[in-house]
Backbone as CSV, one residue per row, in Angstrom:
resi,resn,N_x,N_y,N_z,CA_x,CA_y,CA_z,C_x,C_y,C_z
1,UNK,0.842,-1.188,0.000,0.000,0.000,0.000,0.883,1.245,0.000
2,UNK,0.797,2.220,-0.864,1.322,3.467,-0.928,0.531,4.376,0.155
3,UNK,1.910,5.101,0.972,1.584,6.357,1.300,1.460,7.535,0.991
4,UNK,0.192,7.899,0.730,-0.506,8.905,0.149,0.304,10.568,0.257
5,UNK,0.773,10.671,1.749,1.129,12.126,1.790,2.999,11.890,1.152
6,UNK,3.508,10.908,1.232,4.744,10.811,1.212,5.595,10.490,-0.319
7,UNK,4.532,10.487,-1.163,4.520,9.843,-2.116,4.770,10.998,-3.179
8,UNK,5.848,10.733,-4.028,6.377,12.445,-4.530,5.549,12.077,-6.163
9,UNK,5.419,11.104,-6.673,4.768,10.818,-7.469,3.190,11.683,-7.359
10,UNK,2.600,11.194,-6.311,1.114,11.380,-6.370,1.382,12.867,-5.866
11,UNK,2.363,13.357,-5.357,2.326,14.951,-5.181,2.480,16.099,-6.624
12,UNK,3.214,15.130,-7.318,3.226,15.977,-8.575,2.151,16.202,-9.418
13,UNK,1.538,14.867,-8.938,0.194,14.638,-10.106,-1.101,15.565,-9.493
14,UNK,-0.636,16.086,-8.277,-1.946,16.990,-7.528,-1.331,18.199,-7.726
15,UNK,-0.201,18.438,-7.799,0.344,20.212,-8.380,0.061,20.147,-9.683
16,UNK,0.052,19.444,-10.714,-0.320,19.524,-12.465,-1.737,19.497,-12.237
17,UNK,-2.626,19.024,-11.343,-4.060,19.140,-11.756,-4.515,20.472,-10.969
18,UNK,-3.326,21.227,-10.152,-3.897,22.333,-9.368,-3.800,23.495,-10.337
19,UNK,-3.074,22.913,-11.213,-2.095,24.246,-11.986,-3.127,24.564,-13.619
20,UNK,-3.622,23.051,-13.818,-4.388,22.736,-14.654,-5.932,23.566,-14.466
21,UNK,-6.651,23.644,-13.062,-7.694,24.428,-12.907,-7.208,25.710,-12.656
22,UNK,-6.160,25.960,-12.337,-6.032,27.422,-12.352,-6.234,28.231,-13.531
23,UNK,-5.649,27.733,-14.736,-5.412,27.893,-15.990,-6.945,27.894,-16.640
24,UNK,-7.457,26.936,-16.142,-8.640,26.737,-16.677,-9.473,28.118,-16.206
25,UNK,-9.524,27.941,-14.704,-10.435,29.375,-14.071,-10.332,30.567,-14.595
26,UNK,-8.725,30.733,-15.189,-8.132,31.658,-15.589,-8.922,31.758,-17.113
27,UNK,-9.116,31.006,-18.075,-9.517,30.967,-19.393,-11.372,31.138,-19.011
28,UNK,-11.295,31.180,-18.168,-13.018,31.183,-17.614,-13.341,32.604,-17.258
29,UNK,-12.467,33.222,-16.692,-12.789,34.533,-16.427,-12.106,35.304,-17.760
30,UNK,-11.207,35.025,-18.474,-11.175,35.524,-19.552,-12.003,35.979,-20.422
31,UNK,-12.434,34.774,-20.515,-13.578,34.516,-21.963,-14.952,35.602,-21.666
32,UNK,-15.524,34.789,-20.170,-16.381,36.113,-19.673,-16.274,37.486,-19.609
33,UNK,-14.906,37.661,-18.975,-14.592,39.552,-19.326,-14.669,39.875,-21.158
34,UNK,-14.116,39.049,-21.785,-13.799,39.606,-23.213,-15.156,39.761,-23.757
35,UNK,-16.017,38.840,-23.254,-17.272,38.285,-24.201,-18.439,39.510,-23.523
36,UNK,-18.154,39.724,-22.187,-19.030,41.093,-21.668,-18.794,42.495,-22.516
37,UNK,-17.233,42.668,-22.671,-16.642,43.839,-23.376,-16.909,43.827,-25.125
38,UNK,-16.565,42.912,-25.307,-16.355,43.145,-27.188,-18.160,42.462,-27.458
39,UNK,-18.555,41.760,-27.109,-19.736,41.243,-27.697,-20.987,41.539,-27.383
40,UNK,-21.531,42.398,-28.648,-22.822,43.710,-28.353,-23.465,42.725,-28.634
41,UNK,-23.458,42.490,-29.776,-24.399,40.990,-30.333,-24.252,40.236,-31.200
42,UNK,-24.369,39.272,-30.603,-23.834,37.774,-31.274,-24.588,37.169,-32.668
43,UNK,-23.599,36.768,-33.796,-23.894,36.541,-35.175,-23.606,35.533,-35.380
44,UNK,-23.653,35.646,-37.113,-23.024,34.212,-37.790,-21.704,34.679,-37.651
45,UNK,-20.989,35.639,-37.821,-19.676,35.778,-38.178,-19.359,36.866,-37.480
46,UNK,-17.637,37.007,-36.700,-17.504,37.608,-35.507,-17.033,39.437,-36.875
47,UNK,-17.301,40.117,-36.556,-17.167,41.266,-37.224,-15.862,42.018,-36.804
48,UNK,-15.441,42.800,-37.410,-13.663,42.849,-37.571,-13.528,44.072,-36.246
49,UNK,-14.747,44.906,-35.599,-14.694,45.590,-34.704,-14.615,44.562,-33.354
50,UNK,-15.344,43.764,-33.314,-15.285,42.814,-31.960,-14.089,42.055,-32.478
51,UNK,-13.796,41.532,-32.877,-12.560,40.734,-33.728,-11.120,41.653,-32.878
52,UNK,-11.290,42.820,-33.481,-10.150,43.851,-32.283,-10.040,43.705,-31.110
53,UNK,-11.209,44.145,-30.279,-11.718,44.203,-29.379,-11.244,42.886,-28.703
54,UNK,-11.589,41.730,-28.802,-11.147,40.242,-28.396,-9.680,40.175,-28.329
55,UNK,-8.805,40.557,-29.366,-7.705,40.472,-29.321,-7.129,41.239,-28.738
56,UNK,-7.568,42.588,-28.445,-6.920,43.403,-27.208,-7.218,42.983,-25.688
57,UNK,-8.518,42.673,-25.522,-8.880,42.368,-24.162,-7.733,40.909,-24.032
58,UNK,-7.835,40.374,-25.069,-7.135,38.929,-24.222,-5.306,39.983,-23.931
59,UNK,-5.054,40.485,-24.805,-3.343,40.788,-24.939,-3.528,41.327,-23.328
60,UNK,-4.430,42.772,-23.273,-4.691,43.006,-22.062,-4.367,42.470,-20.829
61,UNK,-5.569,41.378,-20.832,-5.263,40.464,-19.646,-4.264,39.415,-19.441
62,UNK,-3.465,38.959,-20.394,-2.377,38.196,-20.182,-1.372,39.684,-19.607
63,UNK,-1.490,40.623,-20.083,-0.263,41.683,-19.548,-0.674,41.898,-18.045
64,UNK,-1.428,42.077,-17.932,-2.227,42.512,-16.192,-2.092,41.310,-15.157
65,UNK,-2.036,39.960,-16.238,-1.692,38.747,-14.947,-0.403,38.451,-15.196
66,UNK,0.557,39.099,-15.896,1.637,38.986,-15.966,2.344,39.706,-14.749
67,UNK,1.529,41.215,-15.023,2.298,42.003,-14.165,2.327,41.845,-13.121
68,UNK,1.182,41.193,-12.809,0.571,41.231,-10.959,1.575,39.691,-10.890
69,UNK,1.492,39.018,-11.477,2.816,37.571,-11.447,4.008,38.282,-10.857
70,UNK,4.288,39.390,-11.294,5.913,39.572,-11.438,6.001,40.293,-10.458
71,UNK,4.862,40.873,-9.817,5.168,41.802,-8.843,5.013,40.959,-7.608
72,UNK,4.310,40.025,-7.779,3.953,39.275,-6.276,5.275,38.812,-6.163
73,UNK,6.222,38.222,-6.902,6.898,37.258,-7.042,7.981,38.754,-6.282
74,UNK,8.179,39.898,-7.103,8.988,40.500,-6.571,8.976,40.880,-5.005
75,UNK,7.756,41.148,-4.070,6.930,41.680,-3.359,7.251,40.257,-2.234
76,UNK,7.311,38.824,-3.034,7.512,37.641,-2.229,9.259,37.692,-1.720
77,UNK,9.641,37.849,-2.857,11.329,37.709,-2.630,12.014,38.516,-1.522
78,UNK,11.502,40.109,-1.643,11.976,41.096,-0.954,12.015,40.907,0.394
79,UNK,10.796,40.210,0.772,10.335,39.710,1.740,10.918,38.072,2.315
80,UNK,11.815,37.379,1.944,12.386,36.287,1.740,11.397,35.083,2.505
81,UNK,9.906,35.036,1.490,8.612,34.319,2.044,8.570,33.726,0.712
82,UNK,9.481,34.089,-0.781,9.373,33.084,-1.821,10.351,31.715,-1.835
83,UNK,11.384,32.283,-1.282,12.025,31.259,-1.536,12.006,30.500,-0.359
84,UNK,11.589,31.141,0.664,11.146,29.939,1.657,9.785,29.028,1.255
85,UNK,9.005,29.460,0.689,7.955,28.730,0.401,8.473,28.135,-0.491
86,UNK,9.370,27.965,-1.785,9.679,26.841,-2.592,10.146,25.906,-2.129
87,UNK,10.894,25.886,-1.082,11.766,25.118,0.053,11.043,24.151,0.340
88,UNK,9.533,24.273,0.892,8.550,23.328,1.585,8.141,22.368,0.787
């Protein structure tokens, strides 16, 4: 019988499925912000004004969760609470 908490195997496979809904939640609130902003009303064919619109909101929000990434990360370090937490 495998031990469940000790087991570096089954720990990896629960950080890839944590990382996996994040990503997902993340493409979930995406889609909803873009689809509130660019989409007045929905057709057969996406029209070259919402077409913009989509492609800025997404560039947008990958830059805004970038930044807030880079700053936590900076904000963690300064504070020497990142690299202690990779440690664990």
């Amino acid at each position: 019988m495998m031990e469940a908490v000790g087991d570096p195997e089954l720990q990896r496979f629960i950080e890839a499925e944590t990382q996996k809904q994040r990503f997902q939640g993340l493409v979930h609130q995406l889609t909803e912000l873009c689809w509130e902003k660019c989409m007045e009303k929905p057709g057969p064919k996406l029209d070259t004004r919402s077409e913009s619109c989509f492609v800025n909101c997404v560039e947008r929000f990958i830059d805004a969760n970038q930044f807030i990434l880079n700053r936590l990360e900076q904000t963690q370090k300064s504070r020497g609470v990142f690299t202690e937490s990779l440690s664990d």
